[in-house]
C-alpha positions as CSV (number, residue, x, y, z in Angstrom):
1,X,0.3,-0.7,-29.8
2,X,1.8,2.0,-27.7
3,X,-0.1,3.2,-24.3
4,X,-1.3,6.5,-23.9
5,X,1.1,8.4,-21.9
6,X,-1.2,8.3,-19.2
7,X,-1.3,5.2,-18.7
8,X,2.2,5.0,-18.0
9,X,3.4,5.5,-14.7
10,X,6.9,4.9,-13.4
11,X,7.9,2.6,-10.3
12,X,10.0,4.8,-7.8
13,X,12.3,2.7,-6.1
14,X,14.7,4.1,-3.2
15,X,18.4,4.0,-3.7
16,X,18.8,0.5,-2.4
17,X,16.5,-0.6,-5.4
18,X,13.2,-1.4,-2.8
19,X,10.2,0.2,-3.8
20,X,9.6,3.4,-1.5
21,X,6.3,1.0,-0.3
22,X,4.3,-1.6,-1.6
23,X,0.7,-1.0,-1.0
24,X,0.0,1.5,-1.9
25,X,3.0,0.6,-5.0
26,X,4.8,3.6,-5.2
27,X,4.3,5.3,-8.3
28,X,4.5,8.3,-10.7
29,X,2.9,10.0,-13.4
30,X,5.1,10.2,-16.3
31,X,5.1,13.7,-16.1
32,X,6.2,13.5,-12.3
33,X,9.1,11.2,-13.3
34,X,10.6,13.2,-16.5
35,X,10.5,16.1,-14.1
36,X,12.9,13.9,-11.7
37,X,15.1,13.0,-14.5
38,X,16.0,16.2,-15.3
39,X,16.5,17.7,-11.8
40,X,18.3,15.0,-11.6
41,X,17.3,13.2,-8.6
42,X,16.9,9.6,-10.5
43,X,18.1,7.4,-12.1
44,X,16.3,5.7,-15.0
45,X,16.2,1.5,-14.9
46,X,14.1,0.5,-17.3
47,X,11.6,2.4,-20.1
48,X,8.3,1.9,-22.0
49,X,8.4,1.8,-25.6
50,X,6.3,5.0,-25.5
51,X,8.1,8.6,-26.5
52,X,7.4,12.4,-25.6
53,X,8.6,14.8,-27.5
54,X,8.7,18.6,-27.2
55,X,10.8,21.1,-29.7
56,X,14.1,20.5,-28.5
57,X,14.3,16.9,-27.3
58,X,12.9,13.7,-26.9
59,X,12.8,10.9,-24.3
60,X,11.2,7.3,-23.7
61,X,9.1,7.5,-21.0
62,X,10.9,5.9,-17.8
63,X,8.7,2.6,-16.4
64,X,11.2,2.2,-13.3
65,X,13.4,4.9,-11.8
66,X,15.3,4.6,-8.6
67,X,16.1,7.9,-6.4
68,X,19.9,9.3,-6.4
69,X,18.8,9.6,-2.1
70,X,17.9,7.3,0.2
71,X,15.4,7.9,1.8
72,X,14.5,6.8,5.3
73,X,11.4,5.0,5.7
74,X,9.2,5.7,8.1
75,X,9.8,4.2,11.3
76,X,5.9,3.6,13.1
77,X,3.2,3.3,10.3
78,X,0.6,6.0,10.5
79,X,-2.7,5.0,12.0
80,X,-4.9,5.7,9.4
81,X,-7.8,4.0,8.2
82,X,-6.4,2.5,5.4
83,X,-3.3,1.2,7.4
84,X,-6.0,-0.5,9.8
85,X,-7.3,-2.6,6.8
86,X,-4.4,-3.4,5.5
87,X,-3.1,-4.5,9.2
88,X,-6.2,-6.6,9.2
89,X,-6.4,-8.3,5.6
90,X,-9.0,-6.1,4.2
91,X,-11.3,-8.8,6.2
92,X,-13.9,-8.3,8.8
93,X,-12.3,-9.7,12.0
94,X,-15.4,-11.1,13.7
95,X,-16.2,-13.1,10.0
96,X,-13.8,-12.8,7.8
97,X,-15.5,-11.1,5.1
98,X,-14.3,-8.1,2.5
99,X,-17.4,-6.7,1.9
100,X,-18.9,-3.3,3.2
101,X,-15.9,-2.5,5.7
102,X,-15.8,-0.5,8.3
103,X,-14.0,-0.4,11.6
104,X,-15.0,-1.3,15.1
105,X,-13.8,-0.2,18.7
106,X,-13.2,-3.5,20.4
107,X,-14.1,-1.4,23.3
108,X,-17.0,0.8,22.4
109,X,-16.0,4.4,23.0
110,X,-19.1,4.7,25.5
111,X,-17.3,2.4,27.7
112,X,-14.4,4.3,27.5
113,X,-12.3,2.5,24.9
114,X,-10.0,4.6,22.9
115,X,-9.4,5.3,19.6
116,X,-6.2,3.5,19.3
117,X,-4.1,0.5,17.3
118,X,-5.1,-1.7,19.7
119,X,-8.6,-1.1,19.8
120,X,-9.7,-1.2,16.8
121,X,-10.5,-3.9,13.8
122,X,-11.4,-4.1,10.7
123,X,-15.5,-4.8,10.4
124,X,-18.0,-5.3,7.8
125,X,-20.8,-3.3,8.6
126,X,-23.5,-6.1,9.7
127,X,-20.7,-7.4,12.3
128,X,-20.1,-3.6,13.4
129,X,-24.2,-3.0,13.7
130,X,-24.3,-6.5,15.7
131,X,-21.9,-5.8,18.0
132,X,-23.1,-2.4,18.2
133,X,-21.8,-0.9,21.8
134,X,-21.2,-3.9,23.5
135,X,-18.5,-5.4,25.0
136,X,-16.9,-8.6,22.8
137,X,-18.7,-11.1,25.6
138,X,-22.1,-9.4,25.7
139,X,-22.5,-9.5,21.5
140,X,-21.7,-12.9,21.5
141,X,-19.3,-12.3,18.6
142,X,-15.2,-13.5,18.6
143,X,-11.7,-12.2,16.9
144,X,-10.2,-13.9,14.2
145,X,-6.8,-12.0,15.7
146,X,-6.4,-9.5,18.2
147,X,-5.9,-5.4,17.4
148,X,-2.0,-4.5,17.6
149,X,0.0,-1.8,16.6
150,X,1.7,-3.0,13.3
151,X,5.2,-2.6,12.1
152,X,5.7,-1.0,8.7
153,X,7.2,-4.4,8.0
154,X,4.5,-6.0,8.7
155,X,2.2,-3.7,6.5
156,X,4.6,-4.1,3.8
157,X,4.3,-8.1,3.7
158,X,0.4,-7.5,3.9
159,X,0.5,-5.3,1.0
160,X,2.3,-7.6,-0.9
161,X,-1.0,-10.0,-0.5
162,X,-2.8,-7.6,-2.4
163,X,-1.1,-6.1,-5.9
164,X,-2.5,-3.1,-7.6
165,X,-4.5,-3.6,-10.6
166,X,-1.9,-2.3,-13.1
167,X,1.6,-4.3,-13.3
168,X,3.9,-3.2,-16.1
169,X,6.2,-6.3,-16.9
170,X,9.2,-3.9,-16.6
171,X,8.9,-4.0,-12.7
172,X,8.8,-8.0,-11.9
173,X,12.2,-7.8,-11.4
174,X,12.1,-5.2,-9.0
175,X,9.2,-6.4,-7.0
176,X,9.3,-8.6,-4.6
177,X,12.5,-9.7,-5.1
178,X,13.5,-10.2,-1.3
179,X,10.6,-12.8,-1.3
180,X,11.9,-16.5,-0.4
181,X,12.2,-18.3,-3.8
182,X,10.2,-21.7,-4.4
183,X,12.3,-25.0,-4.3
């Protein structure tokens, strides 16, 4: 049974064959991609089994395409909210848990901590309301690790931890494959 086209988006891997990130996977709509292919900025490395057709041509869908370019990735990663989770696990770092996250100043803005990398964590909310605007030794509370400011390496490897939901089987052999091998 053949998917809908929709559910048929390509991986978009840089010239050297990485993926342009992993978390989020970088990804395209199919229509996205055939738009690529014929301005002729990819190149195709694997398809579905699914077609598109118009009047005058027809094409398999592409499942992993690799850009003609390189393109430089970005040298600091963008403190964002998302980046902050995914620097921290997507785990509260005063108890570990995944649930109901928020983030926390380490030190509260009211005592003149700053909105920063190396202020803030990763909180579930009851951790965040039980700290509330105290310093780390007045709530009582401890880090699991430390606030830094991450490398996109580092986010990369993290992002890795945590695949997307969708996984075509075309794009094993281009994920991950920089990952030690088991013995």
């Amino acid at each position: 049974m053949s998917h809908p086209v929709e559910a048929c988006p390509a991986l978009v891997l840089n010239a050297d064959y990485r993926p342009l990130s992993y978390f989020p996977l970088s990804l395209w709509s199919w229509q996205d991609t055939i738009k690529a292919v014929f301005l002729g900025r990819v190149n195709i490395l694997s398809e579905y089994d699914r077609m598109v057709r118009s009047p005058s041509f027809e094409i398999r869908l592409p499942s992993v395409v690799s850009l003609k370019t390189y393109v430089q990735p970005a040298r600091h990663p963008a403190f964002t909210r998302f980046n902050v989770f995914l620097r921290d696990r997507f785990a509260c770092q005063y108890c570990g848990d995944g649930d109901d996250l928020t983030f926390d100043h380490v030190v509260p803005r009211s005592r003149g901590g700053r909105t920063t990398w190396d202020n803030i964590i990763t909180a579930c909310s009851p951790c965040n309301l039980r700290k509330g605007g105290r310093l780390l030794k007045e709530s009582g509370l401890h880090l699991r690790s430390h606030p830094f400011v991450p490398t996109v390496g580092q986010l990369q490897e993290n992002g890795r931890s945590f695949p997307p939901n969708y996984l075509h089987e075309s794009w094993n052999d281009f994920l991950y494959w920089d990952a030690e091998l088991e013995a």
